[in-house]
VOGU-3710 file (C-alpha; in Angstrom, 3 decimals, decimal comma):
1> xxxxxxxxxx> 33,156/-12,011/-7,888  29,749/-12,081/-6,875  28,498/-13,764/-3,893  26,282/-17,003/-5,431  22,479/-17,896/-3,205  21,485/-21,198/-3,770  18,184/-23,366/-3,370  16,104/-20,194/-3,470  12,564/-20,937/-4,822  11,453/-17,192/-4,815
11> xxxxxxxxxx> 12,704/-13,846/-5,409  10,339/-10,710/-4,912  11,846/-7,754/-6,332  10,268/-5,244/-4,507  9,257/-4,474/-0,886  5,804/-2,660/-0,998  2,339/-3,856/0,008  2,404/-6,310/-3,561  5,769/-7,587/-3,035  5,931/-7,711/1,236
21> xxxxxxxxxx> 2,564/-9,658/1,415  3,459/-12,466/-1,025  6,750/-12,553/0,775  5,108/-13,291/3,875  2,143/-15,734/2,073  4,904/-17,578/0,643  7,390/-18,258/2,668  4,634/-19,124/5,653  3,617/-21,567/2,999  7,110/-23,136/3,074
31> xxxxxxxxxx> 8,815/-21,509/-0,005  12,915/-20,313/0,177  11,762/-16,973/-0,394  14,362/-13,715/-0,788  12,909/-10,345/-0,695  14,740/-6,898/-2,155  13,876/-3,765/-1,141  16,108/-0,892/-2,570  15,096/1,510/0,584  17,297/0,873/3,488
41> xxxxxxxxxx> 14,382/1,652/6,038  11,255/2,198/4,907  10,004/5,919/4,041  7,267/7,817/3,636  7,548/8,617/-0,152  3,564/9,004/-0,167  1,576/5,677/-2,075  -1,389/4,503/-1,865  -2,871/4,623/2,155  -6,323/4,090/1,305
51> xxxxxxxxxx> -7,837/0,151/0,541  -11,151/-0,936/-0,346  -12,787/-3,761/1,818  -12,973/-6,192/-1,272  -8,772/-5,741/-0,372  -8,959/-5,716/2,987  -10,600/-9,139/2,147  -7,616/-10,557/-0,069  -5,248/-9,376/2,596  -7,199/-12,006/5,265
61> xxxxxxxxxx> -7,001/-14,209/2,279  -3,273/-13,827/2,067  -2,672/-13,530/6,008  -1,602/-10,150/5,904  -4,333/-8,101/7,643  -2,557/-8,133/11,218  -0,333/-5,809/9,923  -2,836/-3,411/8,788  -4,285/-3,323/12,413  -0,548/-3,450/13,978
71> xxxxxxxxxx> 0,437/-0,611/11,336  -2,447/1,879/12,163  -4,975/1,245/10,142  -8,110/3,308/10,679  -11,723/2,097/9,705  -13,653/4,961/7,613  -17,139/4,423/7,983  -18,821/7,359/5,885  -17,886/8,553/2,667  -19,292/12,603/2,281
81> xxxxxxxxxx> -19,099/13,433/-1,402  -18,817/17,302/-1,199  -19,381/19,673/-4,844  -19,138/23,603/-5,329  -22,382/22,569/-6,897  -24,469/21,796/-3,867  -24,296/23,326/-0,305  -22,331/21,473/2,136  -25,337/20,365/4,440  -26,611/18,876/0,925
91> xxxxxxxxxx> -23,752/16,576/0,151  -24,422/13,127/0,365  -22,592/10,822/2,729  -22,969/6,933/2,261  -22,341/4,061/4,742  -19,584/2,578/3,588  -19,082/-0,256/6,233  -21,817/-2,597/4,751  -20,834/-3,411/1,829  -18,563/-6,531/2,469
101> xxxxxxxxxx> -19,581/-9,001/5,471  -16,962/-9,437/7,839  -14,502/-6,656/6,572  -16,759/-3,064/7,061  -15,293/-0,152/5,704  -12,380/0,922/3,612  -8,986/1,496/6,309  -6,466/4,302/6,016  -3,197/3,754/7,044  0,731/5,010/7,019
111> xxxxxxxxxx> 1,684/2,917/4,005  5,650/2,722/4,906  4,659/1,480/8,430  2,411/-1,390/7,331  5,245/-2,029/4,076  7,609/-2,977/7,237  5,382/-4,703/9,335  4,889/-7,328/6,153  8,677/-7,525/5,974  8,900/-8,329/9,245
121> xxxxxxxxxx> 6,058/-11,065/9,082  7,987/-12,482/6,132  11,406/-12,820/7,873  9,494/-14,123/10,917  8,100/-16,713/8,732  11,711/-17,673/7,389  11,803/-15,160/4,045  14,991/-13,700/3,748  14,821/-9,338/3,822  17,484/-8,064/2,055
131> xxxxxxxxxx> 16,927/-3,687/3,164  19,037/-1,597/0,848  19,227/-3,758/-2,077  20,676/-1,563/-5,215  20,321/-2,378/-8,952  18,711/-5,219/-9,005  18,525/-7,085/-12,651  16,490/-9,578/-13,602  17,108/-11,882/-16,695  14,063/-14,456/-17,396
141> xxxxxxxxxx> 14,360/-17,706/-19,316  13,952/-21,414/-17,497  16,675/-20,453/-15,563  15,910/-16,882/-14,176  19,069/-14,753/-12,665  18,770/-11,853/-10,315  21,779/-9,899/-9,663  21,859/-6,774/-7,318  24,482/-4,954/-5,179  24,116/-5,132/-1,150
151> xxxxxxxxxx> 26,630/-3,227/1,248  29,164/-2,920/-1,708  28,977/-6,619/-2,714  27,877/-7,861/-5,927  25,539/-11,182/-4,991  23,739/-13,540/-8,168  20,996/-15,467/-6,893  19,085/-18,012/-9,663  15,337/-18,959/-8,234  13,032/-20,846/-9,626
161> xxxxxxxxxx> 10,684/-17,969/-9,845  11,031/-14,173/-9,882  7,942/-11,749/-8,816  8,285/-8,040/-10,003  6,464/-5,790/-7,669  8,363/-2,387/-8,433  5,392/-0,564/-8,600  4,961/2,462/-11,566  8,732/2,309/-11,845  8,292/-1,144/-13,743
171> xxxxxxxxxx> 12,303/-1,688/-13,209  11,537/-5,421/-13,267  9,194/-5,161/-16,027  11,399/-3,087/-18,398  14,345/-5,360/-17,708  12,554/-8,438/-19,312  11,030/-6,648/-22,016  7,323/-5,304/-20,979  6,934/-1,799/-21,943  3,657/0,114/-20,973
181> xxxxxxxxxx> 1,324/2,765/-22,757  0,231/5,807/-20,567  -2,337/8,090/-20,509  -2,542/11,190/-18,131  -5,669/12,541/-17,593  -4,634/14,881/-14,914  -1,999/15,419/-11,764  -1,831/15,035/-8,484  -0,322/15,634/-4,795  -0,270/14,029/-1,628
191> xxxxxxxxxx> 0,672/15,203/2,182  0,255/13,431/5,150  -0,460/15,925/8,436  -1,793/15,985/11,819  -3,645/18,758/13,904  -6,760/17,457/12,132  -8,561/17,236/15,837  -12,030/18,885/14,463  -12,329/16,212/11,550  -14,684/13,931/12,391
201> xxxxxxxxxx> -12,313/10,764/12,311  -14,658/8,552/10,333  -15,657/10,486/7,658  -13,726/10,675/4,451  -14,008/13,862/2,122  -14,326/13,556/-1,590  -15,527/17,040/-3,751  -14,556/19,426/-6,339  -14,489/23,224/-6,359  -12,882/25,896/-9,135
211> xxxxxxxxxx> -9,832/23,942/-10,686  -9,349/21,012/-7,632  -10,597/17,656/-6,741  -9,468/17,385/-3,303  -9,824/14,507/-0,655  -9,328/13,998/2,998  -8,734/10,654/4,197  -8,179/9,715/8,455  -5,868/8,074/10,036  -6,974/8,507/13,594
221> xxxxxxxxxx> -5,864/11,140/16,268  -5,984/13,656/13,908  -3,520/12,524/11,582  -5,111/12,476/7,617  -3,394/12,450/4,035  -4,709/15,011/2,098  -5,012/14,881/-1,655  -5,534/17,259/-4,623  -6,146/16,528/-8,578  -5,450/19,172/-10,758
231> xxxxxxxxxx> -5,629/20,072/-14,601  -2,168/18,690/-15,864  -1,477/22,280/-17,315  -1,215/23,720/-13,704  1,959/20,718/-12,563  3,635/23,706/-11,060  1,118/24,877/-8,801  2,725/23,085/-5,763  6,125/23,440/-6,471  8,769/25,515/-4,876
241> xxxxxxxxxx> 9,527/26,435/-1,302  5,943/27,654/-0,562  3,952/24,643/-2,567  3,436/22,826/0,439  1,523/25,851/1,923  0,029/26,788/-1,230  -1,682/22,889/-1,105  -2,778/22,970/2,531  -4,300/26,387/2,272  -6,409/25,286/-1,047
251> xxxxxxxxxx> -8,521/23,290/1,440  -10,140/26,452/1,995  -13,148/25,825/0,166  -16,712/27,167/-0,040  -18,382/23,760/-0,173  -16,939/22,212/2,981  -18,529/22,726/6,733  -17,261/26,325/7,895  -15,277/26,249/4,632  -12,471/23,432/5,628
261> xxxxxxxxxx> -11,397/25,260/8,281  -10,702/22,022/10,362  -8,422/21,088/7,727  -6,637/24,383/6,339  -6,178/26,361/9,684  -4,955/23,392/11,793  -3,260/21,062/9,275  0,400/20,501/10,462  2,778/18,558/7,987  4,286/15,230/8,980
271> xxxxxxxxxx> 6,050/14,186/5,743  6,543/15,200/2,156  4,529/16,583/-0,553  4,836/14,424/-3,463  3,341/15,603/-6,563  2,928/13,432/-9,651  1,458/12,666/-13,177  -1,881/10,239/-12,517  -1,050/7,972/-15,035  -2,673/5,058/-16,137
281> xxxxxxxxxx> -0,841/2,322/-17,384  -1,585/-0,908/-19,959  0,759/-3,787/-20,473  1,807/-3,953/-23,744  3,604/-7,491/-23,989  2,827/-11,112/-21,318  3,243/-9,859/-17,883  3,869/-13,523/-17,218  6,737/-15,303/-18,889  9,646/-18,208/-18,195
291> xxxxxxxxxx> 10,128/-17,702/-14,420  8,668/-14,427/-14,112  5,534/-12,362/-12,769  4,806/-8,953/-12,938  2,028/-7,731/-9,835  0,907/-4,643/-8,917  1,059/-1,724/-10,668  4,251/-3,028/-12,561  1,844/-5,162/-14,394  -0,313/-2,152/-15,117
301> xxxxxxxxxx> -3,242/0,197/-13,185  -5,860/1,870/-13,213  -5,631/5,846/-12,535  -5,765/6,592/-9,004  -8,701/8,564/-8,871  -10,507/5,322/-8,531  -8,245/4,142/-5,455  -8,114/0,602/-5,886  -4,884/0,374/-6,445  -3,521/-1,404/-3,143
311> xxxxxxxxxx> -6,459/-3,862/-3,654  -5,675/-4,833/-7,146  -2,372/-5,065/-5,811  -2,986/-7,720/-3,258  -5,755/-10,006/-5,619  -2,549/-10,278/-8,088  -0,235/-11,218/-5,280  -2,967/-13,375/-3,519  -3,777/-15,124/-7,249  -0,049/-15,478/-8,084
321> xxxxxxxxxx> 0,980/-17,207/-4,566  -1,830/-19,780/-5,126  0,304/-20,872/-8,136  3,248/-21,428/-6,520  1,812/-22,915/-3,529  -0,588/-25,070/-5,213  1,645/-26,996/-6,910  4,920/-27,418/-8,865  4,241/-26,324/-12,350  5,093/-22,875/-12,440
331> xxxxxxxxxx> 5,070/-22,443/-15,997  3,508/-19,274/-17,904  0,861/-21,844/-18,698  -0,254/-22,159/-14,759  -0,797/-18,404/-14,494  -3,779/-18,734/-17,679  -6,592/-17,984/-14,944  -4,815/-14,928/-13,216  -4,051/-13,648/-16,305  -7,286/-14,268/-17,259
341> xxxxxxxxxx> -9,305/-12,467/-14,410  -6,510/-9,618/-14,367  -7,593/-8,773/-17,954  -11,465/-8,599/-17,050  -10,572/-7,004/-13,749  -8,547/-3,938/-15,217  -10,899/-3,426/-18,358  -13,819/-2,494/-15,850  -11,328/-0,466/-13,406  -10,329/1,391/-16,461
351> xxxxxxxxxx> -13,810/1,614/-17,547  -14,747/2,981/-14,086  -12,173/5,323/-13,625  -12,789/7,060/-16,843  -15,873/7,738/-15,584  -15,070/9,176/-11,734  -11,985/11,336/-13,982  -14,555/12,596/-16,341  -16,844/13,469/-13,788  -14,501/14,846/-10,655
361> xxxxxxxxxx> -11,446/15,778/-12,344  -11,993/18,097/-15,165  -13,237/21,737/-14,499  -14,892/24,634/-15,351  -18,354/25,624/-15,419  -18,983/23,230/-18,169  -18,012/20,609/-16,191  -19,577/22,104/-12,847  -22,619/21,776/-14,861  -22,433/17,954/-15,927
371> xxxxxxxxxx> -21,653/17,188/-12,319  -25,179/18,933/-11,512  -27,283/16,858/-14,279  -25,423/13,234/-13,342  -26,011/14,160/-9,184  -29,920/15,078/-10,267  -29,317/11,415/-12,407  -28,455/9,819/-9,576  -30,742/11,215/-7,410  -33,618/10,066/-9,739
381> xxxxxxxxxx> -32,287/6,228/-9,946  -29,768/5,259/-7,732  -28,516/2,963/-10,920  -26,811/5,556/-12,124  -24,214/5,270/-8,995  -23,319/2,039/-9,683  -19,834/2,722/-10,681  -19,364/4,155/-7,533  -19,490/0,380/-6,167  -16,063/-0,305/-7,448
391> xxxxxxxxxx> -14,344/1,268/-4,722  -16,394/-1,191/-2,182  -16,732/-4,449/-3,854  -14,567/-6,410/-6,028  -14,775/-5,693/-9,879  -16,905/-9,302/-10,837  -19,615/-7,896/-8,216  -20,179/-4,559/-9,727  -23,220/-5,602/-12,640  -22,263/-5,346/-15,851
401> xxxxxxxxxx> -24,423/-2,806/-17,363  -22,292/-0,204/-15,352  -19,736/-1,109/-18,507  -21,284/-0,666/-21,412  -21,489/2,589/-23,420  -24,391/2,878/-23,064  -24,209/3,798/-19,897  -21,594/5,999/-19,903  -23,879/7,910/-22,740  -26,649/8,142/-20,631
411> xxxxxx> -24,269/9,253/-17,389  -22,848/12,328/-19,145  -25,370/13,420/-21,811  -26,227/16,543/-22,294  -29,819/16,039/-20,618  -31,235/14,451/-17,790
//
């Protein structure tokens, strides 16, 4: 026997940033909303801690953003773009707080500590948080069923609407039929640590040297989460019981101040090392069908290298709760525009993050070399950068000559 919820408008399958903040949007906005999330308390299993302001902006939109301040969210105002290429006084830093009124820069942030903050907002605002939830399945048709397993008990719940927000698992998406092509352009690794008290707080580090593209993004009080690309061939490099000083010790590099000694000498784990495949991923059947959604990266993304991940996530969420608050038809027909404007927003993150692969994660002189001639590019006509604008501002705002071949050909030819 399963235990049988009635008069449920809304289940979210899934309690991440996607699937917490339309909780909380939704049921402020007077929707029976039930929320699953398999963890029973939430972890740091390393996602996504870094969002652009054109996100911070959809989570004001969606009334989320207290719990990015709450949660320990840290404003990065400069963005220094290290290379083994130049000398480290020589990299180029950028302002990075002016490039959407009323937000300023990108924020950093613990990622399982703002996830629970949301959940909390939602069950304030009368969502039901069900922690622990195990095996959920989802069957879609006019009449959608969710069935998953809480505390040993079976419970069935039919809603008008379910929203999968699983993340790169897809479980929701697989389960109604929406399989997804890869590509894997390279790997990566993530590790949260403190002891970071010589990093200047506000600056985020971006750069390449020998086989790594590493990064170095603040939290405040000298806690950062430090990240390394790497050539897929090399997917063992961390591994084992010393990978996690094997990764912290290849931020000694030649092209950072007093090379990265701030970072490698003092950095002092506070979580896991996750390593994993950066895959991008493309729908291949509706992510939208009879009563349900797919947001977030279950209905496809961009590879991470381009870090706008968490943003995308929220403009889904924020575009699919306008649907269901705006009115009652919440057939696949009523989701046309975010569909729409999900297609034209992933082609140019796709587009874009071809480009910052091409150029920051592949190695090798030949490549040291190509990020020379595009830097000189740049240099010469600050056009050339404008992909770089799609970590600040949303997709639409980026102008659309930074999409064509063309200039891709004229980016990475073989002269400048």
């Amino acid at each position: 026997m399963s235990v049988e919820h009635t008069g449920v408008d809304v289940v979210v399958v899934g309690g991440g940033i996607a699937g917490a903040s339309g909780a909380a949007n939704l049921a402020a906005n007077g929707l029976s909303v039930v929320l699953l999330e398999k963890q029973e308390t939430y972890q740091d299993i390393v996602r996504g801690e870094w969002i652009a302001p054109w996100g911070l902006r959809e989570a004001q939109i969606l009334g989320v953003e207290d719990a990015f301040g709450v949660g320990g969210a840290w404003e990065i105002r400069e963005w220094t773009q290290w290379d083994e290429t130049v000398a480290p006084a020589e990299a180029e830093t950028v302002d990075m707080t002016r490039f959407v009124p009323g937000v300023g820069g990108p924020m950093s942030f613990p990622h399982h500590t703002v996830c629970e903050l949301m959940a909390e907002q939602a069950e304030e605002s009368g969502a039901t948080v069900v922690m622990g939830a195990q095996r959920a399945t989802v069957t879609a048709g006019l009449h959608p069923e969710v069935r998953y397993t809480h505390q040993g008990e079976d419970h069935l719940i039919r809603p008008r609407m379910v929203i999968g927000a699983t993340g790169r698992g897809c479980t929701v998406g697989r389960q109604v039929g929406v399989s997804m092509a890869t590509s894997v352009h390279h790997w990566g690794g993530g590790l949260r640590v403190s002891g970071l008290d010589d990093w200047p707080m506000d600056v985020q580090a971006m750069g390449t040297e020998d086989d790594k593209m590493f990064m170095v993004f603040p939290q405040g009080d000298g806690v950062a989460r430090l990240y390394i690309n790497f050539p897929t061939a090399n997917r063992e490099r961390y591994r084992g019981a010393e990978g996690m000083s094997r990764f912290i010790a290849d931020f000694e590099l030649a092209c950072l101040p007093d090379r990265g000694k701030a970072v490698y000498a003092a950095a002092e784990p506070l979580g896991p090392l996750k390593l994993w495949p950066s895959v991008a991923m493309f729908p291949e059947q509706p992510i939208v069908m009879d009563g349900v959604v797919l947001v977030g990266d279950e209905a496809g993304n961009a590879d991470t290298v381009l870090g706008t991940g968490l943003s995308c996530s929220l403009r889904d969420t924020r575009a699919v709760c306008e649907v269901l608050t705006g009115g009652d038809d919440w057939s696949p027909g009523a989701f046309d525009a975010y569909l729409a404007e999900r297609k034209f927003r992933m082609e140019r993150l796709h587009f874009g993050a071809d480009i910052i692969a091409k150029l920051h994660c592949e190695f090798g002189p030949e490549a040291a070399a190509r990020r020379r001639r595009v830097r000189a590019l740049m240099a010469d006509n600050f056009a050339a950068s404008v992909t770089g604008l799609l970590n600040m501002v949303p997709p639409e705002d980026v102008p659309d000559f930074g999409f064509s071949e063309f200039f891709a050909e004229r980016l990475f030819r073989e002269t400048v």
